[in-house]
N, C-alpha and C positions, 0 to 999 in steps of 0.2 A: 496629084494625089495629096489630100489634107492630112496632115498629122493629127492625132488624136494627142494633147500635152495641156495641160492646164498653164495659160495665163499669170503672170507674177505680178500682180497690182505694186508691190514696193518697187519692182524695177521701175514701171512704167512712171510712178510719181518720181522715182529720184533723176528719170531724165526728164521729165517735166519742167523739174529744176535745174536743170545742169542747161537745158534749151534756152530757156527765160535767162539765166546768168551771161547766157554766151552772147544771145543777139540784143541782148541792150547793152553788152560790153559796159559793165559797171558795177561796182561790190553792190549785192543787197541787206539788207534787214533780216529778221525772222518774219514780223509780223508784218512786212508788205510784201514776202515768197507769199504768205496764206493767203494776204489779202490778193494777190494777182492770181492765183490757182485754185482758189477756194478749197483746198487743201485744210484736211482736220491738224490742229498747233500739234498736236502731240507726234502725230505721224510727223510733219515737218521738222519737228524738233530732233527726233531720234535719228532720220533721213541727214540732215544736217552735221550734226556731231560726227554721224559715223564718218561721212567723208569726208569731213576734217582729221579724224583718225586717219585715214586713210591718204592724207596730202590730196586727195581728189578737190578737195574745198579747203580754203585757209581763212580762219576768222582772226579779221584784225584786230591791233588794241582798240579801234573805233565801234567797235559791237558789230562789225558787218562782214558779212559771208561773201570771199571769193574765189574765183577759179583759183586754186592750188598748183605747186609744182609737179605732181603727177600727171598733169591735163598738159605739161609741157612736152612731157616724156613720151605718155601717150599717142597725142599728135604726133609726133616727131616719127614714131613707128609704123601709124597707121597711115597718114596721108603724107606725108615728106616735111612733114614738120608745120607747128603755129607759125605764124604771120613772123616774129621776133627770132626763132630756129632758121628760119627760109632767109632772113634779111641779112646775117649772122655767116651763118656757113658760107658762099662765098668768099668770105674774106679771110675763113678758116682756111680753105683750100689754098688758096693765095698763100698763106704765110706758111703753111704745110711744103707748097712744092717749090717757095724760093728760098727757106730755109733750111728742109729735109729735118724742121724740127715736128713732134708732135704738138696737134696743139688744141683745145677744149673751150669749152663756151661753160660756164656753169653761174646757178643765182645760190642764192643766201633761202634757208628756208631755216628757223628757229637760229640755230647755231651749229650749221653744218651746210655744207657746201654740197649740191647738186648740180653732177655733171648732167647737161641736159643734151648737148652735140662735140663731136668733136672728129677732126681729121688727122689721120697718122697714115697716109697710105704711101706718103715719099721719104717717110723717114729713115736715115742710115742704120739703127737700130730700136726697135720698135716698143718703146715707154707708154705701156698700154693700161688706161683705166674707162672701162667700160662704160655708156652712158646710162643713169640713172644710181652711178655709183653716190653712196654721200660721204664726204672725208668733213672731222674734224674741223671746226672754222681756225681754231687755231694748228691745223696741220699742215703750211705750206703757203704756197705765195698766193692763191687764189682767194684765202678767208684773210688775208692784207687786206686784197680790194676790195672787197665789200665790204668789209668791216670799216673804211675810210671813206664809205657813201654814208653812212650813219650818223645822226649828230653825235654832239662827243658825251651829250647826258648820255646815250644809248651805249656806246663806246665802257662810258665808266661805270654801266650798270652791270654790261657782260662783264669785262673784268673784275668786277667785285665777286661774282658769283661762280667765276671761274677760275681758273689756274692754266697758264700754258703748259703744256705738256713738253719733257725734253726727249725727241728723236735721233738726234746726233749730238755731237760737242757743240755744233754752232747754233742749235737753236737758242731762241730768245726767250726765256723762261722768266726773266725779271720784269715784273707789268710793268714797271713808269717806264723801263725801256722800249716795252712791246708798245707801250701806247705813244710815244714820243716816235715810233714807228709810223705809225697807223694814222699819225697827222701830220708827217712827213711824206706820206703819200696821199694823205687829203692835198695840198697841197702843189703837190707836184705830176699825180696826174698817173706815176706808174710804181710798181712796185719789186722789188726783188727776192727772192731765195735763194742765196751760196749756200746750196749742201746745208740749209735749216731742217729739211726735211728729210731728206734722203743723202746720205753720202754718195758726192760723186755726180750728183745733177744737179745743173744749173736750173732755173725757173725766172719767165717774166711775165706780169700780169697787167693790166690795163683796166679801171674800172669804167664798163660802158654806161651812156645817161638814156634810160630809158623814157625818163619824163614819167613816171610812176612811183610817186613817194611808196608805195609797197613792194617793191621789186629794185633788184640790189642786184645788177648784173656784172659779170668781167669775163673778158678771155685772157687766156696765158698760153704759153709756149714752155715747153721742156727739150731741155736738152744735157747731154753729157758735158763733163765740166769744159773737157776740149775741146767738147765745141763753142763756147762763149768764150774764145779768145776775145782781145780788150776791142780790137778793131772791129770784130764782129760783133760784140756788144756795143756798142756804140751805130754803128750799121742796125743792127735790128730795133733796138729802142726810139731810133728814129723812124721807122717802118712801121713798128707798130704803132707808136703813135700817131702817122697820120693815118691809119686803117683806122684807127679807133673814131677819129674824127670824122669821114666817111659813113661809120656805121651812125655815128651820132645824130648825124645829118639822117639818114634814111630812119633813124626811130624820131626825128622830129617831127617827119611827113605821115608816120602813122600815126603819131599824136597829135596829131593839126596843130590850129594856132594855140587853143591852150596847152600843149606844152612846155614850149619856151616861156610862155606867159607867165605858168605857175612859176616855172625856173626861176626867173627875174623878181619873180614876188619873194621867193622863198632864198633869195639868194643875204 
């Protein structure tokens, strides 16, 4: 039996666009969405903006529209996660059941941090933030790592325009410190929070390479302070870094050969 409902021409063109984004896997234009859809500018226009409002589309500083952080979230809900969610989780699990820490995947979108996956189902006490939450890029060890995938002009632009916030006693509130941080973890590949952010939990983060200068990936691990005794820190830190390596490896093979390629150019 047919429904009697009238038809939404805006749905149908905003997934017109959202089709075309996905299977040429590639930021587009304004005026080459119209020109492949023949799609009226103004309608495109409005279409466009909102789902950038909306994190469904992210337009770069390069003038070009693309899939956004909510098409991570989304996926992730609806089919068991995008291609980077699926590649990811595994090794979430992994570090969830040999450490009984919580532990979370999340990227950089403006200046805040989106959890996009994360596993907590063996942990001894359960340090739960939901996915699709968004924290503060300067609230904790996870806006370290991506904040230390960024060059350092973008680094001293955010700091100019912002101010860290203090959480506990030990947060880092002084910029040239905060940022003598944050190239200190450029650097060296992993990052830390003692009780910066929460009294009483430890944090370790890892910034992963996606091979997409737009996208500013890490996962971390939380735990109670007792549980990052010195032996066990040193244990884990070794652990996660070579997951991280692993994952890096599996996001090379989705970026094929240019990749790495860009990598090297850009390095």
């Amino acid at each position: 039996m047919s429904l009697n409902y009238k038809r939404v021409p805006a749905i149908d063109k905003c997934f017109s666009i959202l089709t075309l984004m996905a299977e040429a896997k590639r930021p587009f234009a304004f005026n080459e969405i119209v020109k492949n859809l023949g799609l009226n500018k103004s309608t495109v226009f409005n279409i466009l903006h909102t789902l950038d409002d909306l994190d469904v589309l992210e337009k770069g500083p390069d003038g070009l529209f693309r899939l956004g952080t909510r098409m991570f979230i989304l996926g992730n809900a609806a089919a068991g996660g995008a291609e980077l969610i699926q590649t990811v989780h595994p090794y979430l699990e992994t570090i969830n059941q040999e450490f009984k820490l919580s532990t979370f995947f999340g990227i950089l979108s403006g200046q805040e941090v989106i959890i996009v996956d994360k596993s907590e189902r063996a942990q001894r006490i359960k340090i739960s933030s939901e996915i699709g939450m968004r924290i503060p890029v300067f609230a904790g060890v996870a806006g370290k790592a991506l904040l230390s995938q960024l060059p350092e002009t973008k680094i001293d632009q955010i700091l100019s325009e912002n101010s860290p916030k203090r959480y506990t006693p030990r947060t880092i509130i002084d910029k040239e410190i905060y940022k003598k941080e944050i190239l200190r973890i450029k650097k060296t590949g992993i990052a830390y929070d003692r009780e910066e952010y929460i009294e009483g939990l430890i944090a370790v983060a890892v910034p992963l390479q996606t091979y997409r200068e737009d996208l500013q990936a890490t996962i971390w691990a939380v735990g109670l302070k007792q549980e990052f005794r010195e032996d066990v820190m040193m244990r884990f830190t070794k652990f996660i870094s070579n997951t991280v390596k692993k994952i890096n490896y599996r996001f090379s093979m989705i970026a094929g050969p240019l990749g790495p390629m860009n990598e090297a150019l850009n390095a």
